[in-house]
N, C-alpha and C positions, 0 to 999 in steps of 0.2 A: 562508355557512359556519356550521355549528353553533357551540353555545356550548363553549369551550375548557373540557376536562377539569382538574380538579384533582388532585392529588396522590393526596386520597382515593380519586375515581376510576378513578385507573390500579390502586391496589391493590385494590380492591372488583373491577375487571375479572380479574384476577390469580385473583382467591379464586374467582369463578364460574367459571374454569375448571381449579380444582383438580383437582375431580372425576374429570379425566381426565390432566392433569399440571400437577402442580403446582411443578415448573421456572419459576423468574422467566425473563421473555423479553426478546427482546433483541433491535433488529431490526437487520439487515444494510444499508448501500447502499453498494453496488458497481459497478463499471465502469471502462472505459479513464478516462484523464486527458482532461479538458476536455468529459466529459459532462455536465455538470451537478449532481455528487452533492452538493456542497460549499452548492449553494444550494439543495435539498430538504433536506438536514439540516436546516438552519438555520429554513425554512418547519414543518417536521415536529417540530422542539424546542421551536417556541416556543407551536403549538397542542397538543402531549401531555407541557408540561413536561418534554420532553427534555436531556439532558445528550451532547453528540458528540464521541464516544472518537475517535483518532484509528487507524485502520488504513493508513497509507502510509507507507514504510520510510524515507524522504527528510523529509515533512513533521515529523520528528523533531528535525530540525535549527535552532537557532535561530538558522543564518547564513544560511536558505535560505530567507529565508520568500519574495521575488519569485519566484525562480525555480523553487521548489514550487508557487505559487498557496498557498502558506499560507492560512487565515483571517487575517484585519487585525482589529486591534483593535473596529474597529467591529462587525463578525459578533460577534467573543466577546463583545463586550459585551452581545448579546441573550438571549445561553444559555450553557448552562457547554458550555465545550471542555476537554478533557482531551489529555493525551500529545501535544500540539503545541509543537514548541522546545524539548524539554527537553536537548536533549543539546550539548554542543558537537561543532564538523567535529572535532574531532582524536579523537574517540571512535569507537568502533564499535559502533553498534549493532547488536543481535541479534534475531532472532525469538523465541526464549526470554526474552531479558529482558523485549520486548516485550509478551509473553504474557502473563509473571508479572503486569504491572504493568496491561495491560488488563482482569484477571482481577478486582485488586481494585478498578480504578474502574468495573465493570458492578458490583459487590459493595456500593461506594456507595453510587452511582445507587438502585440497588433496593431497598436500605436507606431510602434519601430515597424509596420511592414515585415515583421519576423514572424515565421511558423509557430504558433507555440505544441507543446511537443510535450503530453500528461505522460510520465508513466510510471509504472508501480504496479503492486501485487495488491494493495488493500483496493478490495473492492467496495467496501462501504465509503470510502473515498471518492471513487469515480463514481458510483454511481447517487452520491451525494452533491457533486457539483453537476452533472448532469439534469438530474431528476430533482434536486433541490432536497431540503434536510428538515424534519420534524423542529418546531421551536421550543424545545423540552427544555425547560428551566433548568437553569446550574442547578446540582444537585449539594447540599452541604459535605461538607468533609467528612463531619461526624456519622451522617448516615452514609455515604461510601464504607469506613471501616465497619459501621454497624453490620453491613452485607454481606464484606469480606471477611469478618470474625465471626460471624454465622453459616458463612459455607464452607470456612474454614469446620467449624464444631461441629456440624451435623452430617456434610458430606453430600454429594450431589443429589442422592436420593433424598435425603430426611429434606437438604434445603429445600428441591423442588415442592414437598410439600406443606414446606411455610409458605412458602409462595403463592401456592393454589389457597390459601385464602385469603390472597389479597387481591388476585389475580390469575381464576381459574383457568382462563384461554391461553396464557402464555404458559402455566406450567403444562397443561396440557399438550401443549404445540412444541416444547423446547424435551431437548435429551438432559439426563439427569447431568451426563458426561458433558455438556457445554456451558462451563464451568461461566466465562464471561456474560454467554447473554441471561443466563440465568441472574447474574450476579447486576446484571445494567436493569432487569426487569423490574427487579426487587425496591431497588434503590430508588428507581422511579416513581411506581406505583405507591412506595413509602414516604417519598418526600412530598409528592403532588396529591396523592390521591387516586389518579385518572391511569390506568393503565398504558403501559409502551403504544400499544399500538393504535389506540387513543390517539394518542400525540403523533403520530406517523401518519395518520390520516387528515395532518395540519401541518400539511408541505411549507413553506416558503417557496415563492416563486424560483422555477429554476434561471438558470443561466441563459444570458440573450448572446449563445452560440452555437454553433452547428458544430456536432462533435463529430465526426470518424475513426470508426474504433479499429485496431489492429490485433487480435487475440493468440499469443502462441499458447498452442494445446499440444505438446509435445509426447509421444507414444512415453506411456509412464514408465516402464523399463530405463530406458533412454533418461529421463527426466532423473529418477532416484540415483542412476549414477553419475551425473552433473550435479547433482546435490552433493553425494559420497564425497566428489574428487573436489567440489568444491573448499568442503568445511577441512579439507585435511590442508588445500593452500592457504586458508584463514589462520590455521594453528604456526603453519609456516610465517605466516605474515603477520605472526605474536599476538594471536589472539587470546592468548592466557594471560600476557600483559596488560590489555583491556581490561579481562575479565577483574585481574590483581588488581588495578587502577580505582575501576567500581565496587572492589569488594573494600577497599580503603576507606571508601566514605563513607561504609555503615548506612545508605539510603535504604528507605522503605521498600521490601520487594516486594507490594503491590504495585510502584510505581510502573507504568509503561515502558519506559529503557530495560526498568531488570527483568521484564518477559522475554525481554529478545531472546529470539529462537538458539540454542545452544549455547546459551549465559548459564543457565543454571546446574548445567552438566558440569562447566570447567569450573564455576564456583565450587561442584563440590568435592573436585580435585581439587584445589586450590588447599578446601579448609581439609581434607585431608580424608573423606569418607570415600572415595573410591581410586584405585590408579586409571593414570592418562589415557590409556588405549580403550579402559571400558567406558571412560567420561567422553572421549571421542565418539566410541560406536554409540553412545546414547546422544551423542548429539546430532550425528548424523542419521538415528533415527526419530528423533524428533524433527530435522528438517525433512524428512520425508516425507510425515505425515501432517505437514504443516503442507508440502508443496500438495499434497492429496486433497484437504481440506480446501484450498486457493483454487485445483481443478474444479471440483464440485460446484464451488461459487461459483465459479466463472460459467460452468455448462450451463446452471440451472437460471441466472441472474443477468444473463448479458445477451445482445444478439448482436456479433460483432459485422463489422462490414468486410473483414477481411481475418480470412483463420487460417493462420502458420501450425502446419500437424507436426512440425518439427524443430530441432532445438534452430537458432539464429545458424546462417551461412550462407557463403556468395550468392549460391540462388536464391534464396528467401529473400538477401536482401534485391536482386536485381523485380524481383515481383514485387517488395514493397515501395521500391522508385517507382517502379509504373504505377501503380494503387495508388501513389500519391498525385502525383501527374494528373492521372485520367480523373479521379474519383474524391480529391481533398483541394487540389489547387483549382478545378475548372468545373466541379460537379456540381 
């Protein structure tokens, strides 16, 4: 491995490709849950003095860190991590907010002559600070529950078609089964007036940086059982004690924490409606098809500069020091 870049270095590479733009860079890893990105960061922070922003709408939470895969103290302690745990479950977090506040720790970073280093699975994340964010009005409280007590009561089909009359291109566009953006379109269109996609066609300026994106798309076989062997070390690593913890405080489960992928399996061991092994295998199939869903995103929504077809390992990483090298420090 070459000798590790300095601080000076990162900005001296920065300068030499002013010439053609001179946008501090920024690099992107990306991919489904349980490919690998969380330990490339980490490998790529510690040789280009990086600092890893976090991109994933759950690892936000600092009652989630098992059943996120969070960083552990030990990872941070190698390299700065940013926007991990900061929120409590009973809060809601937002993409916007989230924006705002990754905007200024890339601002930091860059300031320190450190790499900054996005990564995460939410792709309306990245491709939020990238491509910049619709300026859709806070949506009130009461018409949030209004949406979720109506898709609760009618069910994806009947909801889609409250929907369509309020906004026939989105129910049109959207599956009955996508229970969220169904349920974001609704509440839109009901608080404002103007349809979603209305509002998405009234970007906000995006970011004044140059992104480079790193994409693992890992052969899905492969992938499902990184996911399997994952969530069974979560349960090792007392993820039922989490779960126990959050089921204590009686919070709303519409809030965004109690989605988190495989919460609602162990809750319902917890409260007593299924045994452990089948609240497991439902929860490792729910991360499955979470990591299927995060594929699809990513194929259809991204055009990454650099695509890992397999999970993180010595060689991946030794190709993603070079990519970095050739293609983020001097390109």
């Amino acid at each position: 491995m070459s000798r590790r870049p300095t601080p000076e270095t990162f900005l001296a590479a920065s300068r030499r490709g002013a010439s053609r733009d001179s946008s501090p860079r920024v690099l992107v890893i990306a991919g489904p849950t349980a490919s690998g990105k969380t330990a490339l960061a980490l490998e790529l922070a510690e040789v280009f003095d990086g600092t890893v922003i976090n991109a994933d709408s759950r690892q936000v939470y600092r009652d989630l860190r098992v059943l996120t895969a969070r960083p552990d103290a030990t990872v941070e302690e190698r390299a700065p991590h940013r926007l991990y745990g900061f929120l409590d479950a009973a809060e809601r977090g937002s993409v916007a907010n989230w924006r705002t506040l990754a905007l200024d720790e890339i601002a930091v970073a860059a300031r320190a002559g450190r790499l900054p280093i996005l990564v995460g699975g939410t792709g309306l994340y990245i491709r939020a600070i990238e491509q910049g964010l619709a300026p859709v009005p806070e949506i009130a409280d009461e018409i949030r529950h209004e949406a979720v007590d109506l898709h609760r009561l009618l069910g994806g089909v009947g909801f889609r078609e409250r929907l369509a009359e309020l906004d026939p291109a989105a129910a049109q566009r959207l599956f009955p089964g996508d229970r969220q953006r169904l349920v974001r379109a609704y509440e839109v269109v009901r608080a404002t007036g103007i349809p979603l996609a209305a509002w998405q066609r009234r970007l906000h300026p995006s970011s004044p940086y140059r992104f480079a994106t790193i994409l693992f798309m890992p052969p899905r076989e492969r992938l499902y059982a990184a996911c399997d062997a994952r969530f069974v070390r979560m349960i090792k690593a007392n993820a039922l004690g989490e779960a126990a913890a959050l089921a204590c405080r009686g919070l709303d489960p519409d809030l965004p924490a109690m989605k988190a992928v495989g919460l609602s399996e162990l809750l319902r061991y917890l409260h007593g409606e299924m045994p452990l092994d089948a609240a497991i295998a439902a929860a490792q199939r729910a991360t499955r098809q979470y990591a299927k869903r995060q594929t699809t995103w990513f194929r259809h929504q991204t055009a990454p500069d650099l695509t890992l077809a397999k999970q993180f390992s010595q060689d991946l990483l030794r190709s993603s020091l070079r990519f970095v090298r050739e293609s983020v420090l001097t390109g």
